[in-house]
N, C-alpha and C positions, 0 to 999 in steps of 0.2 A: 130885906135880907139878901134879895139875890144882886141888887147892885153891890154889896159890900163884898159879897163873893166874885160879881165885876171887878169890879172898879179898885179892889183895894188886895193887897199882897198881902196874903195872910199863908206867914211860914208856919205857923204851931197846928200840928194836924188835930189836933184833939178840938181847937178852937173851929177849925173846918168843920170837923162831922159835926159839930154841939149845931152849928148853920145848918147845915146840912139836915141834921134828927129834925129841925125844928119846920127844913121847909117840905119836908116828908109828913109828918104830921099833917102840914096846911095840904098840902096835896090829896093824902086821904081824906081827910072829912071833904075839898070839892069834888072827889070824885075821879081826879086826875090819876089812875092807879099807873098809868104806865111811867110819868113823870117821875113819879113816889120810887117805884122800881130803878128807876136808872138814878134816880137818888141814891138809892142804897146800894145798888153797887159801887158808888165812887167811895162811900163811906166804908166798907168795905174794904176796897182801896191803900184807905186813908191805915186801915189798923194796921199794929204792926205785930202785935203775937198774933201766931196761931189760931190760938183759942178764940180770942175775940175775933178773928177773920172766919172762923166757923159758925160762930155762934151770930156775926153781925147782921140784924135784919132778922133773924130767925122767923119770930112769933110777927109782925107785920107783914111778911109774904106770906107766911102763911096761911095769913086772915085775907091779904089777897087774891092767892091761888082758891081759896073756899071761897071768896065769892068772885071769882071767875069760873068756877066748875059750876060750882049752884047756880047762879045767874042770878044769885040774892042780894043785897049788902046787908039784911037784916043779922039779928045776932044769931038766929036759929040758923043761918049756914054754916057756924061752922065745926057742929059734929059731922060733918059731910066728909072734912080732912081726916083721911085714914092718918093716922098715926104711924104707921109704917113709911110712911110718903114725908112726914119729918123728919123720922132719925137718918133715911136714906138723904136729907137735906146736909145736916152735920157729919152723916159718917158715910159717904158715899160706897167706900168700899164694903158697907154692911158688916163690917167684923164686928160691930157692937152690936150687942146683945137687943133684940127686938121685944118691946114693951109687950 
C-alpha cells in the first residue's frame, strides 16, 4: 500500500485516506502509534467538510492518547480517557456542552 501511495498519483482524495485508514490500522496493531498519528493527520488533510475534519481519527487517538497516559495497550486503559479531554478534541473552543 504504501508504494501505491509512492509510486502512483492518486488525485481522488477519498481513494487516499481509504490507503491511508487501512495503513493506520496495520500501524496500530504493530505497534507503530506514532506512524498511525502522522497517518491521520494527512487523512485529515485529505477531508474536506468540516465535520468530517473534526470528527477524523477521533475514537483512534483517542485509544492512543489512553495508551500513551496508561503505558497499557490492553483494553482496560481506556476508561483512563477523561471524556472531557474528547470533546475538548472536537470542540476545542468548549462551547459544547460537556458530557
Amino acid at each position: 500500500m504504501e508504494s501505491v501511495l509512492r509510486d502512483y498519483e492518486i488525485d481522488d482524495d477519498a481513494t487516499k485516506r481509504g490507503l491511508l485508514a487501512t495503513l493506520v490500522a496495520l500501524d496500530v496493531l504493530e505497534g507503530h502509534d506514532d506512524a498511525a498519528r502522522g497517518r491521520l493527520d494527512e487523512i485529515k488533510a485529505l477531508e474536506e467538510k468540516p465535520a468530517a475534519k473534526a470528527l477524523s481519527g477521533l475514537m483512534t487517538r483517542s485509544i492512543l492518547d489512553a495508551w500513551r497516559e496508561s503505558g497499557d495497550r490492553l483494553p482496560t486503559a481506556m476508561p483512563s480517557m477523561p471524556r472531557s479531554r474528547t470533546l475538548s478534541t472536537v470542540c476545542p473552543s468548549m462551547s459544547c456542552r460537556t458530557i
